[in-house]
N, C-alpha and C positions, 0 to 999 in steps of 0.2 A: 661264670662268664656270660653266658647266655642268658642270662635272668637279669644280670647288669644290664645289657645293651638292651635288653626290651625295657628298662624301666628307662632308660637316657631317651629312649624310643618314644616312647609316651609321656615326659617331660618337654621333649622337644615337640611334639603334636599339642601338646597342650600352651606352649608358649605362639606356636602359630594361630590357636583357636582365638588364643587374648589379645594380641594385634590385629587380627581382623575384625575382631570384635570395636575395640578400639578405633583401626580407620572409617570401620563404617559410621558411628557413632560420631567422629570428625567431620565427616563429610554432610556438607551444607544439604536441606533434605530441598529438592526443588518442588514449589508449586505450580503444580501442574492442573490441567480438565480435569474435573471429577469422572471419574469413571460413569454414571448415569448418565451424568449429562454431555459425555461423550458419545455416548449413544441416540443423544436428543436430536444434538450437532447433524449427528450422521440422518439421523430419519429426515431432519428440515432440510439439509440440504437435495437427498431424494427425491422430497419431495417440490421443491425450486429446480432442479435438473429437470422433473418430470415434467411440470409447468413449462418450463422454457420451449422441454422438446416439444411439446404440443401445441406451442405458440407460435414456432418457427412456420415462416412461408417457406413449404418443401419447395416450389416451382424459382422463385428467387436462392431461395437461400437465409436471406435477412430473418433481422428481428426488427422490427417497429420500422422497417423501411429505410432503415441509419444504415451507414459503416460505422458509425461511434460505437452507437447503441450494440452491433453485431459483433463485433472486436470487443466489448465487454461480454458480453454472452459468449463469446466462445473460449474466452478468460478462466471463463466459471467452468465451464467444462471441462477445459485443459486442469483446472488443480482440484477435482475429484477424484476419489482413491481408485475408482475405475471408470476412469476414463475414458478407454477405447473399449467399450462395449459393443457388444452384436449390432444394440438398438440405435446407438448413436455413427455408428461409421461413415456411411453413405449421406447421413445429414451434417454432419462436419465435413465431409469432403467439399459438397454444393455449398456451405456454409463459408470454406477456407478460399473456395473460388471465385463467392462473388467479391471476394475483398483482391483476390491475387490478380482479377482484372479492373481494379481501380490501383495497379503500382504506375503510374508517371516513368518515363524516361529516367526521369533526376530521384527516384527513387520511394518519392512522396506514394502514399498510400490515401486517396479521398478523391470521393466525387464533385459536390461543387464548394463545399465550404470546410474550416476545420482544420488545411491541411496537416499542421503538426500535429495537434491532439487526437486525431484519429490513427495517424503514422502511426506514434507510438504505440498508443491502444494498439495496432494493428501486429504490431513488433511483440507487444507482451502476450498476444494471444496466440501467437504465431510460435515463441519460444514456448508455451506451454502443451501445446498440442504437439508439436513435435520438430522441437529447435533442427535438428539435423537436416529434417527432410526439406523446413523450409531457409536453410541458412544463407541462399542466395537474396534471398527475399529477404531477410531480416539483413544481411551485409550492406546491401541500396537500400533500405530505406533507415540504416543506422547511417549513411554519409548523408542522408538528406538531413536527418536531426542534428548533426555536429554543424551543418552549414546552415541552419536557422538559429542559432545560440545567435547572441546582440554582440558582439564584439567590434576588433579594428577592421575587420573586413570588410564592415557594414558604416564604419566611420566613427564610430563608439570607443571614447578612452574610458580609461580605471573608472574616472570620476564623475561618469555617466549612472544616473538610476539605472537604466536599460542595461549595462554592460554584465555580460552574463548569464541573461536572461534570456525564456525561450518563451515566445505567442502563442495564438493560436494558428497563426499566420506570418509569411515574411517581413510584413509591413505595418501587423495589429501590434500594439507594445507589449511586452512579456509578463508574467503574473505569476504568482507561486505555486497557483494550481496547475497551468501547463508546465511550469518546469518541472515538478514534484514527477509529472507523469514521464512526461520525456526522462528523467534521471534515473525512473526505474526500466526504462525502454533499453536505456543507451547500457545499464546495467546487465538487465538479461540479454542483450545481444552478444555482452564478451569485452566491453570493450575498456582496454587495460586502465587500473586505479593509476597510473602516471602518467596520462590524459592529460593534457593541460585545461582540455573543457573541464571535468571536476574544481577547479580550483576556480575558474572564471565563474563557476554556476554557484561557489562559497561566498562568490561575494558578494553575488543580487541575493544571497540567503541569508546572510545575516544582515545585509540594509533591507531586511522585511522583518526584523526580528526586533523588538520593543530594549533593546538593551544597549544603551549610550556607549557603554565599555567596549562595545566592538561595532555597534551601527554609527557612522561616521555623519549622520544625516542628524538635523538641530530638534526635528522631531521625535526623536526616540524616547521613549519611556524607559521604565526600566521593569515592567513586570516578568519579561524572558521570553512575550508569548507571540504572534507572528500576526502580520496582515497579510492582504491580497498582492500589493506590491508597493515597492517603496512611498510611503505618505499616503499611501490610499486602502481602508479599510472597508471589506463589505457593510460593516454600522455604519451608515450613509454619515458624511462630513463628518467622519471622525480618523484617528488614528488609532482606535482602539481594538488590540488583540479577540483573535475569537476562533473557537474550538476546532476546525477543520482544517483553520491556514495554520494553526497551532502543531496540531499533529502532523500536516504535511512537511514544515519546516526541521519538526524532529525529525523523521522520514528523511527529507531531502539530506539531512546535514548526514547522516550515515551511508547513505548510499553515497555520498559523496568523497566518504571514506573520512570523514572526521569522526574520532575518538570519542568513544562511549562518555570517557571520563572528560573531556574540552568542557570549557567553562558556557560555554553557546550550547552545548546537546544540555549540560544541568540545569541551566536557568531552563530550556521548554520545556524539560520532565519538571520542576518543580512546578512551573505554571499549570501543565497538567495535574499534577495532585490536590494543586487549591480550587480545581476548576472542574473535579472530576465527576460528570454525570455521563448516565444516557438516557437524560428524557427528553433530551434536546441537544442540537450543535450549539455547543456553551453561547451564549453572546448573541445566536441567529435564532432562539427558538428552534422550532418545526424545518427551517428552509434549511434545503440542502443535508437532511437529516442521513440519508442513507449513503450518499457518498463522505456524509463525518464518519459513518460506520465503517465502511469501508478500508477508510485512510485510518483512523485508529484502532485497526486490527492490524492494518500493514504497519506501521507506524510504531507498534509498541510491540512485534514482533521483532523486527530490524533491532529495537533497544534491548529486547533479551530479556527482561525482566516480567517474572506474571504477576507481583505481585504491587499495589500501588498503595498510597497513605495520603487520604483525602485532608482537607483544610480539617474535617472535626477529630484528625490521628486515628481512623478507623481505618483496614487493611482491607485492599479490594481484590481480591485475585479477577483480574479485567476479563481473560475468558469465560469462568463462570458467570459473571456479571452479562458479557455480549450475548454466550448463548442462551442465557434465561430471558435475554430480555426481546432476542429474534427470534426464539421459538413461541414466549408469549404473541408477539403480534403479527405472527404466519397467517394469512388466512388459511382458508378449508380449502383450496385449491392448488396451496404450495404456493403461493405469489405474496408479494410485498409491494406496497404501495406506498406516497405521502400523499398524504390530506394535503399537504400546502405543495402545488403545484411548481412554485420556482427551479429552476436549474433544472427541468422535463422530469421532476419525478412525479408528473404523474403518468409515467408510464410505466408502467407494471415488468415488462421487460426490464428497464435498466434500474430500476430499486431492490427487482427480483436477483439479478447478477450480482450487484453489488452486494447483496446479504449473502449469497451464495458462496462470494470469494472473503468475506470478512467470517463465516464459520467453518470454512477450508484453513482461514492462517489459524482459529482457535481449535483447530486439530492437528498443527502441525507442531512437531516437538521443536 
């Protein structure tokens, strides 16, 4: 009797060995960072944290003399694996203050120019350094961003280019790269996916997006891939797609709460796979190189996927790709630069942020 139930015993262990065996062998294997070169990740970014800290004006606060520029720099810090270090405290606090006294009445966060794209920047650095402590501050200056969206408020129907859209300002017209930012502001502040702003911000997204089947506008293409804002592309006098509004467009469409699988998120991931480099912002060259970095780390995080299939069917896992290709052009100081000066990067501060927060999304699972 005894000899029975030990053999049922270990028949039955033996059948649990072969189903585990089994589901794990079912289960899809996820590509992920190489283990070295998650250690790369981790050194370049130390070494861009370290750069920044010794770039900051301790007596301001700032970086380069911005709140743009500072609200990106304290981005980077806030999604470092540690964060709140010894070394960094007391320079994030003079850092969080020189920004907490440029908040407005109405909630806006800027000194003299910028006001929404600084806001928000202001809102994403603010929830990353520590949402709770500042959620008064992130609560006003998230009603300032919902009351600069282009809607009926402002006199703007459905069938308005503008409607939907967010500036840089109350009265500059709206663009995909302010609203990209603002969507992930309005996002990290909390503020609920049954929104009605999501849906109004769906619609200035897809009449920026190259695809006739859902851009309502006589100019749309059909490659999937995204401009700056409705009929107007950064390729001067054209309407032609290109790498940064591309990725932001993916980006914006998810945070927006539209559907991995929606026929709008597929056409910009496939225009990203026909288009997939980083030796340049596809279409601009060198311009605007680090903030394409940036947005297509944020951007192809949000999509879930590490793994991409370029126009010649070769598989790219994008975070090994990002951080070989940010650690290769690191200087010896920890800082990042562009050679091509457009859109301020040649300021060593916010190329350095920006690489710093696109090798933080390719260490996060």
């Amino acid at each position: 009797m005894l000899l029975r139930s030990i053999t049922r015993l270990i028949l039955f262990v033996g059948l649990l060995d072969v189903m585990l065996v089994n589901a794990v062998a079912e289960e899809p294997v996820k590509n992920s960072l190489d283990v070295s070169l998650r250690h790369e990740a981790e050194r370049a970014v130390e070494k861009g944290i370290s750069f920044l800290r010794n770039n900051n004006d301790k007596k301001r606060g700032s970086w380069s003399e911005h709140p743009g520029v500072t609200a990106i720099v304290l981005r980077a810090f806030g999604g470092t694996p540690d964060k709140y270090t010894k070394d960094d405290g007391m320079m994030l606090k003079v850092a969080s203050k020189y920004l907490l006294e440029m908040q407005h009445p109405d909630g806006s966060i800027f000194d003299k120019e910028l006001p929404n794209y600084i806001t928000a920047n202001a809102i994403i650095a603010f929830a990353a350094i520590d949402k709770e402590k500042y959620a008064d501050v992130i609560k006003k200056a998230q009603a300032f961003l919902l009351d600069s969206q282009f809607d009926e408020g402002e006199g703007y129907s459905e069938d308005h280019d503008f409607y939907g859209g967010i500036g840089y300002g109350s009265r500059i017209r709206p663009d995909l790269s302010n609203l990209q930012t603002a969507l992930e502001a309005l996002k990290d502040s909390g503020l609920p996916a049954d929104d009605e702003t999501w849906q109004r911000a769906v619609l200035f997204i897809q009449r920026c997006q190259n695809r006739s089947e859902s851009n309502d506008r006589e100019w749309a293409g059909n490659d999937g891939g995204f401009i700056y804002l409705p009929g107007q592309s950064k390729i001067k006098g054209t309407t032609t797609s290109y790498g940064s509004m591309t990725y932001a467009g993916l980006k914006s469409f998810l945070y927006a709460n539209v559907a991995k699988d929606d026929s709008r998120v597929q056409a910009a991931f496939d225009w990203i796979g026909l288009h997939y480099t980083l030796e340049e912002n596809p279409g601009m060259g060198l311009q605007g190189l680090f903030y394409f970095y940036h947005t297509f780390a944020k951007a192809l995080h949000a999509y879930g996927e590490d793994v991409i299939k370029d126009n010649d069917g070769k598989e790219h896992n994008w975070k090994n790709d990002l951080v070989e290709k940010l650690v290769e052009i690191q200087a010896d100081d920890g800082s990042w630069v562009n050679s091509n000066n457009r859109w301020w990067e040649s300021d060593e501060n916010l190329c350095t942020a920006y690489a710093v927060i696109a090798l933080e999304y390719c260490l996060k699972e």
